[in-house]
TIRO-286816 format. One record per residue (C-alpha): x negated, y, z; residue number from 1. Coordinates in steps of 0.25 Angstrom, whole numbers. Each point is the difference from the previous one (the first is absolute). Layout:
     c1     c2     c3  pos
      X      Y      Z  NUM
...
! end
This chain:
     c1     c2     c3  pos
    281     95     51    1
      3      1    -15    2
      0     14     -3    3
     -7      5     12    4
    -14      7      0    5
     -9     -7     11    6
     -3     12     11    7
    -15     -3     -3    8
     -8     -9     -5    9
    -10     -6     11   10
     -6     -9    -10   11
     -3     -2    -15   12
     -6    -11     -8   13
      3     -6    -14   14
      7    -10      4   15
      7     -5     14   16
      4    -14      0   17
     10     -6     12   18
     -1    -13      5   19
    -14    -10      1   20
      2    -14     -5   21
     -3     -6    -13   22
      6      9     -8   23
      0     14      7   24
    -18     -3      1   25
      0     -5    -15   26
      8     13     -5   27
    -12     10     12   28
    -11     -8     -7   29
      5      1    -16   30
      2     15      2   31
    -13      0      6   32
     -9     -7    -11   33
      8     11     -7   34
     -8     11      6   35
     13      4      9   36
      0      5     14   37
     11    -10      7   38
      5     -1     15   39
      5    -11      4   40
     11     -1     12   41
      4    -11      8   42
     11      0      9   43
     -4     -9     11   44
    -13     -2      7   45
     -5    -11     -9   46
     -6     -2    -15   47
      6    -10     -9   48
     15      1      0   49
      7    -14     -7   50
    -13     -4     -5   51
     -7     -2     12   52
     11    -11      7   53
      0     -7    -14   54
     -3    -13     -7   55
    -10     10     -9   56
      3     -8    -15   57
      1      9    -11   58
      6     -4    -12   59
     -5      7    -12   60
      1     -7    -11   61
     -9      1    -11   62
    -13      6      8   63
    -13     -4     -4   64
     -1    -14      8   65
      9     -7     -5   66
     -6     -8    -11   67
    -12     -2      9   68
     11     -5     11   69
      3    -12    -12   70
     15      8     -1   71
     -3      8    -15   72
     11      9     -2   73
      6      9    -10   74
     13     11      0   75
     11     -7     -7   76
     -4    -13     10   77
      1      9     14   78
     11      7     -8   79
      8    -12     -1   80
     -2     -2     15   81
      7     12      2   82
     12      0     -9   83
      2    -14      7   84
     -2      3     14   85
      3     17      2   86
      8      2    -14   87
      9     13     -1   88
     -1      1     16   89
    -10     12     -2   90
     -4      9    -13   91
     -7     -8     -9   92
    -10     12     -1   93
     -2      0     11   94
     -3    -16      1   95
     -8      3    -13   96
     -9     13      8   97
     -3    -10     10   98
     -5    -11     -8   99
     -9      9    -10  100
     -5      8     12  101
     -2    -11     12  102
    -13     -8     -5  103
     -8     15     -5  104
      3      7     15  105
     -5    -13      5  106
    -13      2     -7  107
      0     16      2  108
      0     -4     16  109
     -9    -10     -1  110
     -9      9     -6  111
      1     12      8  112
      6     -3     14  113
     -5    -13      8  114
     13     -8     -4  115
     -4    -14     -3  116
     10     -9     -3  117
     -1    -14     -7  118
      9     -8     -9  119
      6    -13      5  120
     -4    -13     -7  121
     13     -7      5  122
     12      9      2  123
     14     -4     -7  124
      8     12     -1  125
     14     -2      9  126
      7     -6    -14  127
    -10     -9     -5  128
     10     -7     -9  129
      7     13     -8  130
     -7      4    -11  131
    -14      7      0  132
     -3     -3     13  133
    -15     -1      4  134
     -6    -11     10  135
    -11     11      4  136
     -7     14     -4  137
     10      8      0  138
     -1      3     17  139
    -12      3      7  140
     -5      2     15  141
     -9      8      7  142
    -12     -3      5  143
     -4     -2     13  144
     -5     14      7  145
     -9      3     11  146
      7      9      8  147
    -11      5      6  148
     -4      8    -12  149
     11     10      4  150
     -7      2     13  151
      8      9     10  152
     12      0    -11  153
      1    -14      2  154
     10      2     11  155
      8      9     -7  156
      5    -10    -11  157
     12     -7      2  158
     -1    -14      8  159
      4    -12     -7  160
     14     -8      3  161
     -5     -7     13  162
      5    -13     -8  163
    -11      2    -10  164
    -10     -1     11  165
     -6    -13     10  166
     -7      3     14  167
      7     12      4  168
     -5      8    -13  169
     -7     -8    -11  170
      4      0    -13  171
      3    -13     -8  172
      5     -1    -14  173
      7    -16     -4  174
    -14     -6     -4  175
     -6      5     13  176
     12     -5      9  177
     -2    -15     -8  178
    -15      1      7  179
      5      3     13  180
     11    -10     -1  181
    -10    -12     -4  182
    -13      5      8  183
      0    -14      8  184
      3     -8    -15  185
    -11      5     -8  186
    -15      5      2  187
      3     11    -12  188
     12      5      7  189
     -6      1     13  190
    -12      7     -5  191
     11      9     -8  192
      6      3     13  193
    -13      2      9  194
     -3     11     -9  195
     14      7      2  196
     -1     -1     14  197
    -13      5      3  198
      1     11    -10  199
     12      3     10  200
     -6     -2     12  201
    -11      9     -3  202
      9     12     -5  203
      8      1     14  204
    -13     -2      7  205
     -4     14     -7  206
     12      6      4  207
      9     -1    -11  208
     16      0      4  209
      0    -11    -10  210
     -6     -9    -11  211
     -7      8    -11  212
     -1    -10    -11  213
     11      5     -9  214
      9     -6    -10  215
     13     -2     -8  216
      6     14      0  217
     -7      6     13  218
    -12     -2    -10  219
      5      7    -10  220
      5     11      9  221
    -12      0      7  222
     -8      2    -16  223
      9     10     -3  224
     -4      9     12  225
    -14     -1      0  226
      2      5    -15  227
      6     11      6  228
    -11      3     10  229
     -9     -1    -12  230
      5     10     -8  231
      3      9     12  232
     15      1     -1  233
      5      7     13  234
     11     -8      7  235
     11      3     10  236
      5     -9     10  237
     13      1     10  238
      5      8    -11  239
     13     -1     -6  240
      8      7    -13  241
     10     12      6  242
      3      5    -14  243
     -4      1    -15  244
     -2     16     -5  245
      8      1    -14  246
     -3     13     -8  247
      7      3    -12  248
      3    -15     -3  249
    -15     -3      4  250
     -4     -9     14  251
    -13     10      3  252
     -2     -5     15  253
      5     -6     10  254
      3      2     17  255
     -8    -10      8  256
      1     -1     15  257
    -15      1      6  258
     -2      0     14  259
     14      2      4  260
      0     14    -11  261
      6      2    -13  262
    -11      1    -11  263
      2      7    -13  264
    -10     -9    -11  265
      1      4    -14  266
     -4     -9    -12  267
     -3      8    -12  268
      0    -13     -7  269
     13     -7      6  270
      2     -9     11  271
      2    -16      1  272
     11     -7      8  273
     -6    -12      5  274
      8     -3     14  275
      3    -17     -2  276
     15      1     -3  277
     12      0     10  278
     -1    -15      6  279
      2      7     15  280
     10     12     -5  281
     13     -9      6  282
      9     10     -7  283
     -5     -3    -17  284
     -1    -15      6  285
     13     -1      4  286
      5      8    -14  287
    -10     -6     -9  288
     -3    -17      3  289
     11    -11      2  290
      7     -2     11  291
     -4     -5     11  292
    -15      9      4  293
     -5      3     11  294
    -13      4      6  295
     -9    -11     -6  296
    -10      5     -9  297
    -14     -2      1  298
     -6     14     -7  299
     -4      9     14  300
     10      9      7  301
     -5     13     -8  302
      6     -3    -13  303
     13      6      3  304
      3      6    -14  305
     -5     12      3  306
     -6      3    -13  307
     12     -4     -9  308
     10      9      8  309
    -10     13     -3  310
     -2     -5    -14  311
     14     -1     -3  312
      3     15      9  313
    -11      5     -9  314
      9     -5    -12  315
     -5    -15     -4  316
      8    -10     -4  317
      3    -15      5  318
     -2    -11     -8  319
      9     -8     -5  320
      4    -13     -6  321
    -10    -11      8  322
      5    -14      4  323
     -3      2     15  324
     -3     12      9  325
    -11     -7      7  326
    -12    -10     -1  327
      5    -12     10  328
     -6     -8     11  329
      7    -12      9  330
     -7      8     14  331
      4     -7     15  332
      0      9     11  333
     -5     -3     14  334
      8     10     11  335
     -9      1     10  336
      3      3     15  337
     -6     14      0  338
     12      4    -10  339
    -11      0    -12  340
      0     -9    -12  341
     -8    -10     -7  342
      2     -1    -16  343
     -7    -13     -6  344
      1      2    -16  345
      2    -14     -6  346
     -8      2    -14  347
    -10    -12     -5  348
     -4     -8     14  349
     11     -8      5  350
     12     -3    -11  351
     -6     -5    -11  352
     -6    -11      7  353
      4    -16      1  354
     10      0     12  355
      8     14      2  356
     13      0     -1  357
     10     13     -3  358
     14      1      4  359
     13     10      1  360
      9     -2     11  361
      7    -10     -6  362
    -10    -10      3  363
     -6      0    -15  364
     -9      3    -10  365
      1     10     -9  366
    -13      3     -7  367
    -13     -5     -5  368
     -7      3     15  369
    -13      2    -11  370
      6     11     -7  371
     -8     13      0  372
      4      9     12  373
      8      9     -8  374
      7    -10     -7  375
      2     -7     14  376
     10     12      7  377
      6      3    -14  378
      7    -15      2  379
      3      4     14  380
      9     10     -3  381
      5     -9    -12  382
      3    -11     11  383
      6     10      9  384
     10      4    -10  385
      7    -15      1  386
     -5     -3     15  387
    -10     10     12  388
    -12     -3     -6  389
     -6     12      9  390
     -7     -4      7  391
     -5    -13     -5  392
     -8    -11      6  393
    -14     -6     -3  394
      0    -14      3  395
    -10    -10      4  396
     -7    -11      7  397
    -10     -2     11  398
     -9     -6    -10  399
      0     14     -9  400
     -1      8     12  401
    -13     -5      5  402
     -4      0    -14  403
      4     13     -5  404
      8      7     11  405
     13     10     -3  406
     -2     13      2  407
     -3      4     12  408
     -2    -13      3  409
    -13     -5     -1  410
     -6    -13     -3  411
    -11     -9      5  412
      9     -1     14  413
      0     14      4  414
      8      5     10  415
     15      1     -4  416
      7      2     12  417
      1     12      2  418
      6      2    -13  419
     10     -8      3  420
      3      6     11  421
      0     14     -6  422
     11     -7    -10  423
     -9      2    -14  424
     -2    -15      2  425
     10    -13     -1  426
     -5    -13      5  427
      9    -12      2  428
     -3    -15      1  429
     11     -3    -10  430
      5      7    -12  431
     14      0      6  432
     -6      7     10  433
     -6      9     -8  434
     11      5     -8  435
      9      3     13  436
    -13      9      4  437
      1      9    -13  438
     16     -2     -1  439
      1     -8    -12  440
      8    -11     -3  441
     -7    -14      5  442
      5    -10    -11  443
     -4     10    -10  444
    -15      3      4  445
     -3    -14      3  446
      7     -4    -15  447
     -9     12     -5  448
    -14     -6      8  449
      4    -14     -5  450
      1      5    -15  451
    -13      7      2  452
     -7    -10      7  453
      3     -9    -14  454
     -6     11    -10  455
    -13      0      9  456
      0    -16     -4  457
      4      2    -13  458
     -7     11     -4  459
     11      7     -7  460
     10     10      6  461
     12     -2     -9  462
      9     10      9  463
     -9     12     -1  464
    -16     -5     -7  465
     -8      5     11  466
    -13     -4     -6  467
      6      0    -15  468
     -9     12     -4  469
    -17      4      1  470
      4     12      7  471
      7     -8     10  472
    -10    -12      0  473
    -11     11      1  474
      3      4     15  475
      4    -15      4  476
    -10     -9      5  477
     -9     -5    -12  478
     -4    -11      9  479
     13     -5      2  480
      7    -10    -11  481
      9     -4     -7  482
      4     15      1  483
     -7      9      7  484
     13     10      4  485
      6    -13      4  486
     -1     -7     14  487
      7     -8     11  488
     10      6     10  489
      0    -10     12  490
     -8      0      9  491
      7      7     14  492
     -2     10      6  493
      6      9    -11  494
     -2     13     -1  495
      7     14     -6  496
      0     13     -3  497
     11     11     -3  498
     -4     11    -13  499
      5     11     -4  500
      0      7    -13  501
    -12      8      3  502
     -8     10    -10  503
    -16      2     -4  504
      7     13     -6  505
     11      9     -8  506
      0     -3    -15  507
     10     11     -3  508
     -6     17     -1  509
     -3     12     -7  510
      0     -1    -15  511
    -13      3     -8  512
     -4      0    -12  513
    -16     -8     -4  514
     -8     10      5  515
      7     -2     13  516
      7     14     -1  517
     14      1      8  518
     12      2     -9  519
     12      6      1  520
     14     -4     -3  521
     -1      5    -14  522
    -14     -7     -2  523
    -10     11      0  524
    -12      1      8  525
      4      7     15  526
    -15      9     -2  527
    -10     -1      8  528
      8    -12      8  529
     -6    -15     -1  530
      4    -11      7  531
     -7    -16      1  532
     -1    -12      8  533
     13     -4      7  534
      6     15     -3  535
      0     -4    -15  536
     12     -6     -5  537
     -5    -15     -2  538
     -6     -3    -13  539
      2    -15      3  540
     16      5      2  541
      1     -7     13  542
     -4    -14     -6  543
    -13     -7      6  544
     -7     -7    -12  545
    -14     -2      5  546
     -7      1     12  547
     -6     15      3  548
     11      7     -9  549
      2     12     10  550
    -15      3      1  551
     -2     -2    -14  552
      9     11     -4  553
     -5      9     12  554
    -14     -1     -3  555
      4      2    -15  556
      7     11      1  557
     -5      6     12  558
    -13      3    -10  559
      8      5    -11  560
      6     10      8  561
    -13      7      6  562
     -6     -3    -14  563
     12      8     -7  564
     -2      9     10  565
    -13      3     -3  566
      3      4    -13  567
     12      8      4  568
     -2     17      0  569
     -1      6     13  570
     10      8      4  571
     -4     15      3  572
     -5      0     14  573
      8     10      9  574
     -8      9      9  575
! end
């Protein structure tokens, strides 16, 4: 609606901010703090966008932690990271904003919102072995939250993925999962688990739809909403963006849909675009990532790139240059009989650990299986270049699937059939057997488990060194020698998965410059018009160096831009 004057404006604040996950609430709280009146939007029924269904690490290097984590860090160390790992694939300023910016915002929420994050003491980046790499510091996690301190409002923040939960609605991080899995090896782990439990039980004895101690990034999501509560910020839900109001080259408001009815909200300030990217928008999928894509990513439904269209309508410009459009995941996909779909996202749990085999549809390896997940897909579409490679195979044994299960799958002799019968599951007595199930060829799978089955004696993966680098061994099994990524593949019934080349979300969007302000394609400043999170042209340029590097970012920037927004002159309110 560029150039057109709204009919009347039903609302007026300082500054109006779309979309409310990490991002979209850090922007609403910095413009806050900064004595702003803000409104906050949300399109669908729920709080917490991305966030909320995340693994919750942030990677903000050089935050006040690290030295105290055993990591000391400086700029031309973390620098050095970057030029190794992201290089030219985004703006160096841009890198360099983020990096200068990232550990201060960290300390600016912790100090005025109830954002608690803490440095990990062991936490390899994803490229341990490139130069400036850090074994830990540099990410951080939330801290467990009681849900119950957001009261009624609990139900209005976004569940977790269901496979970050046990027992119908509990939510366990790896350490906790360790417990469960050893409750009847060791009196520790059973005490550990006992707790979890009964803290459970007795939330859905007091009527909670679910469990109600919070963590990874539902923690984080749910910290970042009570903040909002606490500073009084009114929030919208089942209410999505219809439009952006340009005046005289400036975004002064925007149309939201509420209760079925167009309403006119004017931001004498400007307004910030912070609706997750276009992961579920199949039309800038299928013109922006490789081929092929589908419908597999794991952000929720609602990011639809609704955002980035309107910013670009209201005269923003797309980025450019980054080495991939999307931050990857290898995600399995269970069809079930109702016509809906289960999407299992295979991250840090399974492929790292002794025993788990990856395959194309050749029959053979093509990857170190304990690659980050990013790194995993991108040599997917390598393979597929030379044979299909999507969808792959996970490939393992009976022996790794009652230790660690796949998937869906789970272990400690679970029921499986039903997966099986629902054909997410292989299972065959032999390995020939096997293959004929996913359509490889036979000779080449049990040529490839043979090889495999060697390593995990040996120790060493000559092929592809699975287990060659800390990151890799830091997800395996640390109990597990001589290599704790490497294990037998023998003992029958064997097992598979297909996966496909899912997303946690769009790496490619608006151009902005530090303060987060959208740019146009000459590089000045669309006014009144900022834009962060997943709707930001990626700072990392679509490479995944560390885990957290897309909340990072958001949080970061989200800040600077209701901070920047504090400080910007209001525009003349109309009558």
């Amino acid at each position: 609606m560029s150039g057109v004057t709204a009919p009347a404006w039903d609302e007026e604040v300082d500054v109006l901010v779309i979309g409310s996950g990490a991002a979209g609430m850090s922007a609403a709280l910095g413009a806050s703090v900064g004595g702003c009146r803000v409104l906050l939007v949300e399109k669908t029924d729920r709080i917490g966008g991305s966030t909320a269904v995340s693994g919750g690490a942030v990677w903000a290097p050089l935050n006040s932690q690290s030295a105290g984590a055993g990591h000391p860090d400086d700029f031309d160390k973390v620098w050095t990271y970057m030029r190794h790992t992201v290089g030219d694939a985004a703006p160096e300023e841009m890198q360099q904003a983020f990096l200068r910016a990232a550990g201060p915002v960290m300390d600016a929420l912790a100090q005025h919102t109830q954002v608690r994050l803490v440095a990990r003491t062991h936490s390899p980046d994803y490229y341990p072995d490139r130069p400036g790499a850090a074994m830990g510091g540099r990410s951080l996690d939330p801290l467990m939250f009681d849900g119950r301190t957001l009261g009624a409002h609990f139900k209005e923040l976004r569940d977790p993925l269901p496979e970050f939960m046990v027992l119908g609605g509990m939510m366990v991080t790896m350490t906790d999962v360790k417990y469960l899995l050893a409750v009847t090896r060791s009196f520790a782990a059973w005490k550990e688990g006992v707790k979890l439990v009964l803290r459970y039980v007795g939330d859905r004895l007091r009527g909670y739809h679910r469990g109600t101690r919070l963590v990874l990034g539902n923690a984080l999501a749910g910290r970042l909403f009570r903040s909002v509560l606490d500073r009084g910020i009114p929030y919208w839900l089942r209410a999505p963006l219809v439009s952006l109001q340009v005046e005289d080259g400036r975004v002064t408001g925007a149309c939201i849909e509420r209760d079925g009815r167009p309403t006119w909200v004017r931001a004498c300030r400007g307004v910030v675009v912070a609706t997750g990217g276009f992961p579920w928008n199949a039309a800038l999928r299928e013109r922006l990532y490789p081929s092929p894509t589908g419908p597999w990513s794991m952000a929720p439904a609602g990011n639809a790139g609704d955002g980035i269209t309107l910013a670009q309508a209201a005269g923003a410009a797309m980025g450019t240059g980054h080495f991939s459009p999307a931050f990857w995941a290898p995600v399995s996909i269970l069809n079930r009989s109702d016509g809906t779909q289960v999407r299992y996202p295979h991250l840090v749990w399974d492929r790292a650990k002794p025993g788990l085999m990856a395959v194309n549809s050749a029959g053979r390896r093509f990857v170190n299986e304990s690659t980050s997940y990013h790194e995993f897909v991108l040599a997917m579409y390598r393979s597929h270049a030379e044979v299909p490679s999507l969808p792959a195979y996970l490939v393992c044994d009976s022996d790794f699937m009652e230790r660690w299960g796949l998937g869906l799958a789970l272990p400690g002799g679970r029921p499986r059939d039903h997966l099986v019968r629902a054909g997410y599951l292989a299972k065959a007595d032999t390995l020939e057997a096997l293959a004929v199930q996913i359509k490889v060829d036979p000779a080449a799978l049990r040529a490839s488990a043979e090889a495999f089955d060697q390593a995990g004696v040996n120790g060493v993966d000559p092929g592809f060194g699975k287990g060659s680098t800390a990151y890799n061994r830091y997800l395996g099994d640390a109990e597990h020698q001589p290599n704790p990524c490497l294990g037998r593949l023998r003992q029958a019934p064997f097992y598979a998965v297909a996966v496909v080349a899912g997303d946690i979300g769009t790496a490619c969007g608006i151009r902005c410059d530090a303060n987060a302000q959208a740019l146009s394609a000459d590089g000045t400043p669309v006014s009144g018009l900022h834009v962060v999170g997943n709707d930001m042209h990626s700072v990392m340029g679509g490479q995944y160096p560390a885990p957290g590097i897309t909340l990072g970012p958001a949080l970061t920037f989200g800040w600077l831009a209701g901070q920047h927004l504090a400080h910007t002159p209001s525009a003349e309110s109309h009558p």
